[in-house]
N, CA, C and O of each residue as an XYZ file, in Angstrom:
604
protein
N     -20.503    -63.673     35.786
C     -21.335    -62.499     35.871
C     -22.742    -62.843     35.449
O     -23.035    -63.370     34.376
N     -23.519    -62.518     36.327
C     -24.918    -62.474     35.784
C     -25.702    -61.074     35.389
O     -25.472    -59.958     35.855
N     -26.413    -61.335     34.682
C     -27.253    -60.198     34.147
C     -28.789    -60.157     34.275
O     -29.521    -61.026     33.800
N     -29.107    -59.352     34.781
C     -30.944    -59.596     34.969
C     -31.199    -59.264     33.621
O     -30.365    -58.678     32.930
N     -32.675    -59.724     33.082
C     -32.697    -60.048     32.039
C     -33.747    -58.765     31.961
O     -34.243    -58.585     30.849
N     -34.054    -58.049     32.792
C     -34.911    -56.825     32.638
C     -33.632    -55.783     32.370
O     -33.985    -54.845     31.656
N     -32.712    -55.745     32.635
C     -31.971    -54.522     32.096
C     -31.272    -54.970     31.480
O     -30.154    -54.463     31.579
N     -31.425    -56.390     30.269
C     -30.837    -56.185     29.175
C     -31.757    -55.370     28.000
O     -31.420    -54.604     27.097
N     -33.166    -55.930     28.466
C     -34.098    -55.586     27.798
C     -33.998    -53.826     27.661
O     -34.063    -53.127     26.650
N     -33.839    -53.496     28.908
C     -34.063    -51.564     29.153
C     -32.850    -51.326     28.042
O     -33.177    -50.540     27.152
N     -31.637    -51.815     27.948
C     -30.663    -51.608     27.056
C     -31.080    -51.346     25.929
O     -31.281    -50.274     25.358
N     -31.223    -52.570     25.579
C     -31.930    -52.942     23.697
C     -32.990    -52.087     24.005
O     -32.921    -51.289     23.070
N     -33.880    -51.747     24.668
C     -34.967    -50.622     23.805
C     -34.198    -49.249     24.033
O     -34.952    -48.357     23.644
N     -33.134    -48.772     24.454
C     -32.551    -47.769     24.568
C     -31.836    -47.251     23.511
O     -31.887    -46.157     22.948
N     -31.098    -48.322     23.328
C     -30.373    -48.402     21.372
C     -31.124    -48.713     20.751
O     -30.673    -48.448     19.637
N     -32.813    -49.473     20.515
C     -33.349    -49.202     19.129
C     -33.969    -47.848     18.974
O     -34.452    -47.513     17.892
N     -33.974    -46.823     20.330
C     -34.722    -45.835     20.450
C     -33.785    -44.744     19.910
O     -34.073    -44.143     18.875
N     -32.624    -44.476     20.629
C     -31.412    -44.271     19.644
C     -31.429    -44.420     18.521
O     -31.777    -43.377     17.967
N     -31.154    -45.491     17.602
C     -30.983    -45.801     16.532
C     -32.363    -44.975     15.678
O     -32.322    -44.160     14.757
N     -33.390    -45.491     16.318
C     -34.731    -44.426     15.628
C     -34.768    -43.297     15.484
O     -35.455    -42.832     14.575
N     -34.148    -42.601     16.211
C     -33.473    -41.059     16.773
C     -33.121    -40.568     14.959
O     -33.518    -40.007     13.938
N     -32.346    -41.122     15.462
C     -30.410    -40.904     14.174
C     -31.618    -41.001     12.482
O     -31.854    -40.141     11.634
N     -31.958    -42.003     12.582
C     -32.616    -42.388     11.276
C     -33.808    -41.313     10.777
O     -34.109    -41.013      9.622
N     -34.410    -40.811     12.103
C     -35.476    -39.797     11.436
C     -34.239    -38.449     11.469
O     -33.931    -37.758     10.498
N     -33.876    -38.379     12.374
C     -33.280    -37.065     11.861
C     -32.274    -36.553     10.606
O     -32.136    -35.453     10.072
N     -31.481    -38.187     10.329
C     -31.006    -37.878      8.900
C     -32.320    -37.786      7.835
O     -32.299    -37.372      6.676
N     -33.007    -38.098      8.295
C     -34.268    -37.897      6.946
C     -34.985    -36.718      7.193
O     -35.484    -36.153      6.219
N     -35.155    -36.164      8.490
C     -35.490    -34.598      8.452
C     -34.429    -33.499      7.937
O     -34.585    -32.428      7.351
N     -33.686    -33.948      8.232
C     -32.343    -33.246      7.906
C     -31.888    -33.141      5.714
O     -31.182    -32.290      5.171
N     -32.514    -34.152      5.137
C     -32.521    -34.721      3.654
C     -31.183    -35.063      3.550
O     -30.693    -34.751      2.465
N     -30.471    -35.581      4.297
C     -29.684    -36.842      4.423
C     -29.803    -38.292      3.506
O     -28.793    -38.819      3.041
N     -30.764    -38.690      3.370
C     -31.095    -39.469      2.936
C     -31.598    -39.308      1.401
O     -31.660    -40.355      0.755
N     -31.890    -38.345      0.884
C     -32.543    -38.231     -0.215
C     -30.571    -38.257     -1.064
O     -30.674    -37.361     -1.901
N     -29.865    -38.522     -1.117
C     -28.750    -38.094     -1.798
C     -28.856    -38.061     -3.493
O     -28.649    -37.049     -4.162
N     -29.210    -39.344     -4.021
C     -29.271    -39.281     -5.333
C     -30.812    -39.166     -6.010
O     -30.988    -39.632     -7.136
N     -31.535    -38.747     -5.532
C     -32.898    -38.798     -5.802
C     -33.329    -37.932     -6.345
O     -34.545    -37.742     -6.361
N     -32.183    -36.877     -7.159
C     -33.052    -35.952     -7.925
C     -31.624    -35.111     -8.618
O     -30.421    -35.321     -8.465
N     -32.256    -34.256     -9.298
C     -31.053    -33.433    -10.074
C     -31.113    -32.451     -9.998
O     -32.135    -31.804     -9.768
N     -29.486    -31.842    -10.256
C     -28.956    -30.345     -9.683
C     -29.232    -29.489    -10.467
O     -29.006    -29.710    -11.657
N     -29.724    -28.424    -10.119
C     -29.803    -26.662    -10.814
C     -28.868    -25.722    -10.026
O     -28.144    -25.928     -9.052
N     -29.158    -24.455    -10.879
C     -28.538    -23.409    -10.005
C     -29.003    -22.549    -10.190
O     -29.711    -22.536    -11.197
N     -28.893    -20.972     -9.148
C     -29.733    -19.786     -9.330
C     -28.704    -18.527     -8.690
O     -27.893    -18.931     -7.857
N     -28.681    -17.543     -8.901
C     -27.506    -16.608     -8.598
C     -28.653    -15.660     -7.847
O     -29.730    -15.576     -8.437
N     -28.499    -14.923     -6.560
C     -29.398    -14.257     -6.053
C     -28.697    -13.450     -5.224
O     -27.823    -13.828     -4.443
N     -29.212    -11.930     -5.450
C     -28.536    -11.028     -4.753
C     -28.855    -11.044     -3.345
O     -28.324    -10.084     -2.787
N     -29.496    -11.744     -2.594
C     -29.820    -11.806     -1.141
C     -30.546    -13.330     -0.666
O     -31.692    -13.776     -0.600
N     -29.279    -13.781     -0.410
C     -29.818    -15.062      0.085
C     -29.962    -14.965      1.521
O     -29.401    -15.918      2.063
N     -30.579    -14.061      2.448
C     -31.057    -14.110      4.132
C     -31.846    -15.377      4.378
O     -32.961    -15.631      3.924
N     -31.162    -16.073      5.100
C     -31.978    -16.937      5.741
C     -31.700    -18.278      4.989
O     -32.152    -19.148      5.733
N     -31.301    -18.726      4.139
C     -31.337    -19.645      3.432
C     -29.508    -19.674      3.595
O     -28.613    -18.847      3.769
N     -29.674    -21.609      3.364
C     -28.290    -21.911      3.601
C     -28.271    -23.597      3.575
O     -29.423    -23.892      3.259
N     -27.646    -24.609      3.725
C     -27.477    -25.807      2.809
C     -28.246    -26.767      3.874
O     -28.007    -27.090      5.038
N     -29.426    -27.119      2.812
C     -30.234    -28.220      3.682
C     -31.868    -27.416      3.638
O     -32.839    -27.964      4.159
N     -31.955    -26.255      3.038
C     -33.208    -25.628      2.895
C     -34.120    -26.236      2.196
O     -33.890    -27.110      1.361
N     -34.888    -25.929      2.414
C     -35.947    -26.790      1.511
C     -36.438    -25.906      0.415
O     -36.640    -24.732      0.725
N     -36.785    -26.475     -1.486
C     -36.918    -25.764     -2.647
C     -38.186    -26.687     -2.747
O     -38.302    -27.905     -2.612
N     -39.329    -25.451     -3.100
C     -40.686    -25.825     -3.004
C     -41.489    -25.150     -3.941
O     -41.387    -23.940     -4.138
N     -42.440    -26.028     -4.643
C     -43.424    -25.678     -5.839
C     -44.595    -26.269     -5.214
O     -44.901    -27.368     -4.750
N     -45.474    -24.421     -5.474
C     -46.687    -24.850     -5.090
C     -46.645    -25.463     -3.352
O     -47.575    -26.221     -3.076
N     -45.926    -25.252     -2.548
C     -45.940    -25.235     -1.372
C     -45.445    -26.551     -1.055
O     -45.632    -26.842      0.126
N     -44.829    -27.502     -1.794
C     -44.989    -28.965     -1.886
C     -43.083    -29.105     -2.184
O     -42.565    -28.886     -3.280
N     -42.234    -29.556     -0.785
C     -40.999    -29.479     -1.191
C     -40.975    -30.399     -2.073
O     -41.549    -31.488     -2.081
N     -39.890    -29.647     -3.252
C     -39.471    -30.521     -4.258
C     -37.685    -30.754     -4.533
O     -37.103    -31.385     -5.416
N     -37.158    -29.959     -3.379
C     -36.121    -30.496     -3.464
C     -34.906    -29.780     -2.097
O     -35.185    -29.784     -0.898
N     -33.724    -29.282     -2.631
C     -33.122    -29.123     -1.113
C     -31.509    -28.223     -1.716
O     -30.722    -28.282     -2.661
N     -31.669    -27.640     -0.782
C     -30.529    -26.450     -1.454
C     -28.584    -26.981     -0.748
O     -27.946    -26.744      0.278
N     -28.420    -27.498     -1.599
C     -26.954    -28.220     -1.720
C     -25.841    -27.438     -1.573
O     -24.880    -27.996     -1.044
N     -25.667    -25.872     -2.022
C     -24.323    -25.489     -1.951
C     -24.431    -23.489     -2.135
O     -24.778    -22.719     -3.031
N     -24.018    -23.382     -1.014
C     -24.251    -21.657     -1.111
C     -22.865    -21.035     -1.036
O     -22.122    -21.068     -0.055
N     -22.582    -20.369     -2.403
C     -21.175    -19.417     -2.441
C     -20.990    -17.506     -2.824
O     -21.689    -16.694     -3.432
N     -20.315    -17.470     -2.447
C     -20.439    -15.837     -3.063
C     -19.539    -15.909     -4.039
O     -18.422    -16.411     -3.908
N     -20.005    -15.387     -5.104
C     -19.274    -14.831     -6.743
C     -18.606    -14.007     -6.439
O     -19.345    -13.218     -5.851
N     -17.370    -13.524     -6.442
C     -16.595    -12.621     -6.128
C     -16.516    -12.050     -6.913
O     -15.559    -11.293     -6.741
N     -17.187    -11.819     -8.231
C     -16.850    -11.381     -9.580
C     -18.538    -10.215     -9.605
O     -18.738     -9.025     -9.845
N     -19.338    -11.284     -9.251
C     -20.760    -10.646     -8.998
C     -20.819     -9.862     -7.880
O     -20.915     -8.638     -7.963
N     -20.767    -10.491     -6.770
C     -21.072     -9.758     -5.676
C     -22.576    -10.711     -5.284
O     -23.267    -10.303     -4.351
N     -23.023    -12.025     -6.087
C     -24.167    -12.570     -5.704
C     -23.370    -13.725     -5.334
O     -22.282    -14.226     -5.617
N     -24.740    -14.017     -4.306
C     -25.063    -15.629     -4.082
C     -24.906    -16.651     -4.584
O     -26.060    -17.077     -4.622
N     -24.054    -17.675     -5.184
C     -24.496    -18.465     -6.426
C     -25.085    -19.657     -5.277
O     -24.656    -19.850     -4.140
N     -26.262    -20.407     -6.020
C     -26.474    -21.239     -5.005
C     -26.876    -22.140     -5.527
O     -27.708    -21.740     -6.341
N     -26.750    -23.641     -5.571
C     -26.718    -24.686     -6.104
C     -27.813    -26.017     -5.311
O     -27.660    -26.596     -4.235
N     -28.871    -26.155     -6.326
C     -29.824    -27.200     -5.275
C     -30.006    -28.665     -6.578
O     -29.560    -28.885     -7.704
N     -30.854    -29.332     -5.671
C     -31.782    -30.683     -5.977
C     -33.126    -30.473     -6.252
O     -33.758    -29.736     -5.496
N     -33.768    -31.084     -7.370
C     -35.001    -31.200     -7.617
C     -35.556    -32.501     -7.912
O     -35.049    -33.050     -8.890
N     -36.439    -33.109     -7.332
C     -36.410    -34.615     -7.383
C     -36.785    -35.020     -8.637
O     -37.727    -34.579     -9.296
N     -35.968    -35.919     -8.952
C     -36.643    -36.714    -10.295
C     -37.800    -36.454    -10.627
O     -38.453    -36.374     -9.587
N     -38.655    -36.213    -11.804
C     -40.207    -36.591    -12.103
C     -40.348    -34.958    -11.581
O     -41.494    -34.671    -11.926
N     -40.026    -34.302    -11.224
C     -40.321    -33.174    -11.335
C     -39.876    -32.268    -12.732
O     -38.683    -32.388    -13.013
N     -40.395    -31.692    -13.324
C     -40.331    -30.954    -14.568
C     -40.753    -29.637    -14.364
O     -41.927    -29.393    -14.089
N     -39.597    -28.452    -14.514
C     -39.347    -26.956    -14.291
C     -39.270    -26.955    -16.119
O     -38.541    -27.503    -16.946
N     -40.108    -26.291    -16.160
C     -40.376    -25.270    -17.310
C     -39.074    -24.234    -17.292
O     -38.788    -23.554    -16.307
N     -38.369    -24.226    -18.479
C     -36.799    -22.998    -18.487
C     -37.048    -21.944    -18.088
O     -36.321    -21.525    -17.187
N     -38.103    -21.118    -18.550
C     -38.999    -19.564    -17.970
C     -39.048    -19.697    -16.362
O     -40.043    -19.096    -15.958
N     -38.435    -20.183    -15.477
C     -39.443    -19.881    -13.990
C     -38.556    -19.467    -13.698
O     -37.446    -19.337    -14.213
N     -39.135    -19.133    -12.519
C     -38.173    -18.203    -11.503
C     -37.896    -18.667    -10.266
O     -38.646    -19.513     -9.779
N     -36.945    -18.265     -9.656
C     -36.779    -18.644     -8.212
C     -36.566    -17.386     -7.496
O     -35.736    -16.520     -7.772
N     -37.502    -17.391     -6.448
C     -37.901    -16.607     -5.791
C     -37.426    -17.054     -3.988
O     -37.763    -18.146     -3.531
N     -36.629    -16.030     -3.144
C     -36.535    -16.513     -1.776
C     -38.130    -16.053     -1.062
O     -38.503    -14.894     -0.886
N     -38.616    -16.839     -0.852
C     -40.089    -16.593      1.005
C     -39.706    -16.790      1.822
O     -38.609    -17.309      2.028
N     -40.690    -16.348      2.764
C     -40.586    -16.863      4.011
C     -41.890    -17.234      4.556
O     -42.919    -16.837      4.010
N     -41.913    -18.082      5.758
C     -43.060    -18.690      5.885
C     -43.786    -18.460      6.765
O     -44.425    -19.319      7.372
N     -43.818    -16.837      7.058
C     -43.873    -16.147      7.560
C     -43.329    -15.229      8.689
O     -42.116    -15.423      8.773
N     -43.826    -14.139      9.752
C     -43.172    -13.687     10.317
C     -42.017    -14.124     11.031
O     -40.915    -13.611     10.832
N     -42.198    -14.999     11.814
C     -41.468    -16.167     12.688
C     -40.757    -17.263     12.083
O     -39.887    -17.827     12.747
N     -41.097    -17.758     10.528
C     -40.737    -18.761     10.726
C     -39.932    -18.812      9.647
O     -39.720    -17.715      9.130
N     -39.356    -19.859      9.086
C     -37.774    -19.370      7.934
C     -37.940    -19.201      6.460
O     -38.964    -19.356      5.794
N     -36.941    -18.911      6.137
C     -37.100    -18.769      4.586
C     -36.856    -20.149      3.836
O     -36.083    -21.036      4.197
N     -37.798    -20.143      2.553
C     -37.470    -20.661      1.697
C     -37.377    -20.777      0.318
O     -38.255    -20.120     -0.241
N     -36.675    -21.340     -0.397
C     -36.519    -21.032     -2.303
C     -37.938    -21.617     -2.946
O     -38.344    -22.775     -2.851
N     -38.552    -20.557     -3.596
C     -39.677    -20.829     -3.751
C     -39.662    -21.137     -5.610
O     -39.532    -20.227     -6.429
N     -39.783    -22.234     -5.878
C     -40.034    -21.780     -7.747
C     -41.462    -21.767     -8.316
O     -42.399    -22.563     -8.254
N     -41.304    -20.730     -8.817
C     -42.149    -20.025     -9.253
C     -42.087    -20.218    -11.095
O     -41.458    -19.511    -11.883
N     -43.073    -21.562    -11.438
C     -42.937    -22.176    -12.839
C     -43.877    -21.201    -13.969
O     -45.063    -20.870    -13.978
N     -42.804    -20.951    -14.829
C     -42.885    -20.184    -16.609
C     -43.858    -21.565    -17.435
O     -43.936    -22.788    -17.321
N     -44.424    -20.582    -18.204
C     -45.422    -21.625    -19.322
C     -44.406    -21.926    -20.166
O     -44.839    -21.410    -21.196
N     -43.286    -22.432    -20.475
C     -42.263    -22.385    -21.398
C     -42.181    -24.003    -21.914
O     -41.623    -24.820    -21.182
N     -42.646    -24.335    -22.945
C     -43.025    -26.224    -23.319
C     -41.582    -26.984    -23.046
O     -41.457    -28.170    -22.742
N     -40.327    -25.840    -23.262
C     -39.467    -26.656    -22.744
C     -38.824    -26.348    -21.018
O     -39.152    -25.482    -20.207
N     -37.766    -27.502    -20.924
C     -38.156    -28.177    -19.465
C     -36.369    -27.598    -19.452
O     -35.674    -27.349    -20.437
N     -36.039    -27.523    -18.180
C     -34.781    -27.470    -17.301
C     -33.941    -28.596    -17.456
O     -34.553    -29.616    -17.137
N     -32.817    -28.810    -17.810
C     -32.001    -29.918    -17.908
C     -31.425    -29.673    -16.637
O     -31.402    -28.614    -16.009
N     -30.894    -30.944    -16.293
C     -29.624    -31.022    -15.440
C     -28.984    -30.601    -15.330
O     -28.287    -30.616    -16.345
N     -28.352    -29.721    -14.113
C     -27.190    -28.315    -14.608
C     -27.083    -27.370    -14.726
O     -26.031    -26.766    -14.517
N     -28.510    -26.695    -15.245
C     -29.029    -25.867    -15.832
C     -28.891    -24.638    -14.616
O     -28.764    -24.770    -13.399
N     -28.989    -23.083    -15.669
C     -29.213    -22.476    -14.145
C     -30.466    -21.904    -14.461
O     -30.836    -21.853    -15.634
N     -31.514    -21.243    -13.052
C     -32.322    -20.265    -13.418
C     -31.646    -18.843    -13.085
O     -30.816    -18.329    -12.335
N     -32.709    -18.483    -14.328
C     -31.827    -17.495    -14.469
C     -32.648    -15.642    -13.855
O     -32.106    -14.595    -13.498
N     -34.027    -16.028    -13.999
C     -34.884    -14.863    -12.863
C     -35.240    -15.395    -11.728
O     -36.068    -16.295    -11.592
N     -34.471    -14.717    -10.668
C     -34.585    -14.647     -9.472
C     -34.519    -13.706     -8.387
O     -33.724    -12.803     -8.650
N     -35.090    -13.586     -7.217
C     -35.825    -12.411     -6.504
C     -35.218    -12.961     -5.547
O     -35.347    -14.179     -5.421
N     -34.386    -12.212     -4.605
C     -33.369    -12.354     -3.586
C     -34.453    -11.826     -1.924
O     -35.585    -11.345     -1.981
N     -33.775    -12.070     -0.801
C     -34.788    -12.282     -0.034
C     -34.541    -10.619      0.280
O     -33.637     -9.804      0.095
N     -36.419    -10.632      1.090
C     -36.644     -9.187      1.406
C     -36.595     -8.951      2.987
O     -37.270     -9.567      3.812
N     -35.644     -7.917      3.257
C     -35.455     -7.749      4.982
C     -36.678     -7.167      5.526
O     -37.109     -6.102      5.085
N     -37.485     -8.063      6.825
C     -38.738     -7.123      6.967
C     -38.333     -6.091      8.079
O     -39.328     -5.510      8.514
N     -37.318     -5.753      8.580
C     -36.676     -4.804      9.297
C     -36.340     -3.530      8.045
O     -36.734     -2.385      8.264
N     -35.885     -3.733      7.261
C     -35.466     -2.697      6.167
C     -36.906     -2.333      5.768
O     -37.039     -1.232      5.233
N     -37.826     -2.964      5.917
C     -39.230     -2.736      5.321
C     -39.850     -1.935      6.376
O     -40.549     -0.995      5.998
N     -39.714     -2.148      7.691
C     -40.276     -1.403      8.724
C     -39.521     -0.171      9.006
O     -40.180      0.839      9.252
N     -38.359     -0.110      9.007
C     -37.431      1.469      8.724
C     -38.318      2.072      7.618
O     -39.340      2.705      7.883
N     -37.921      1.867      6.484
C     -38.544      2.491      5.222
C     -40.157      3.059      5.695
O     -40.362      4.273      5.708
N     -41.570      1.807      6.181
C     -42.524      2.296      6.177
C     -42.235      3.617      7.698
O     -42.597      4.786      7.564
N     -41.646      3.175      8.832
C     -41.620      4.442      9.458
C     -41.291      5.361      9.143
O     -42.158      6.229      9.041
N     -39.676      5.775      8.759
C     -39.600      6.889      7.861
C     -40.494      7.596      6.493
O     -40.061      8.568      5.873
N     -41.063      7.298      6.353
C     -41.678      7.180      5.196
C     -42.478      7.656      5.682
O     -42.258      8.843      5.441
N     -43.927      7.573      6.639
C     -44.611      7.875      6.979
C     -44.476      8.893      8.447
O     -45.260      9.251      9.326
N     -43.276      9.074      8.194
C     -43.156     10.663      9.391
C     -42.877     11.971      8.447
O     -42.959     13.154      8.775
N     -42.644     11.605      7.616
C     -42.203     12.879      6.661
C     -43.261     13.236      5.742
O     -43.042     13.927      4.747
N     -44.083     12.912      5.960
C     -45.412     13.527      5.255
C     -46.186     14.574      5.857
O     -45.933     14.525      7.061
N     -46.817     15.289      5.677
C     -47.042     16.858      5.568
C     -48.787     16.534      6.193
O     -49.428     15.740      5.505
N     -49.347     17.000      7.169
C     -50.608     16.586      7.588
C     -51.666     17.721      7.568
O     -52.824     17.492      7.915
């Protein structure tokens, strides 16, 4: 059997193009980050939009990635379990807060850092947190709201 040596070539750049594929998308995906930072947790009565692989961001700057979303059957909340990369330091006072990044585009766990001199251990949970806001429940409310007023 012979092989032209131009479509071995088309091959091999087909599988390193492939292979390039796979590699960015486990790293868009935070695939790759596995041990690179340490776990918290936060209990939130409305986790919309958020779900495992989200991105957890200070100051607009992801700092880590949301690992494990359950419902408390005892609460009736969210418990939800993330990563914060090493060398990052959360003050115990902060909060975690769900955003969104605007109209269109998705939510994410926002922390929102307390002046508190001491720091978050490993494990740790936060413990004020602001669950996400429906902007459909917000647009009911402002319509109703504004038909029942007296002119």
């Amino acid at each position: 059997m012979s092989h032209n040596t131009t479509e071995v070539l088309a091959g091999g750049v087909v599988v390193a193009a492939a292979l390039a594929f796979a590699v960015y998308a486990g790293q868009a995906a935070g695939l790759s980050r596995g041990g690179a930072g340490y776990p918290l947790s936060a209990s939130f009565r409305s986790l919309e939009g958020v779900t495992v692989g989200t991105d957890v961001r200070l100051a607009g700057v992801k700092i880590g990635t949301v690992t494990g979303v359950e419902l408390n059957p005892q609460t009736f909340r969210a418990d939800t379990s993330f990563t914060v990369d090493n060398g990052i330091v959360i003050p115990d006072d902060s909060s975690a807060v769900i955003s969104s990044e605007g109209l269109l585009g998705g939510n994410f766990v926002e922390i929102m850092p307390g002046g508190s001199p001491l720091n978050l251990e490993a494990g740790e949970e936060i413990l004020d947190t602001q669950g996400a806001v429906s902007l459909i429940s917000l647009l009911v409310k402002f319509v109703s709201g504004s038909g029942g007023e007296d002119q």
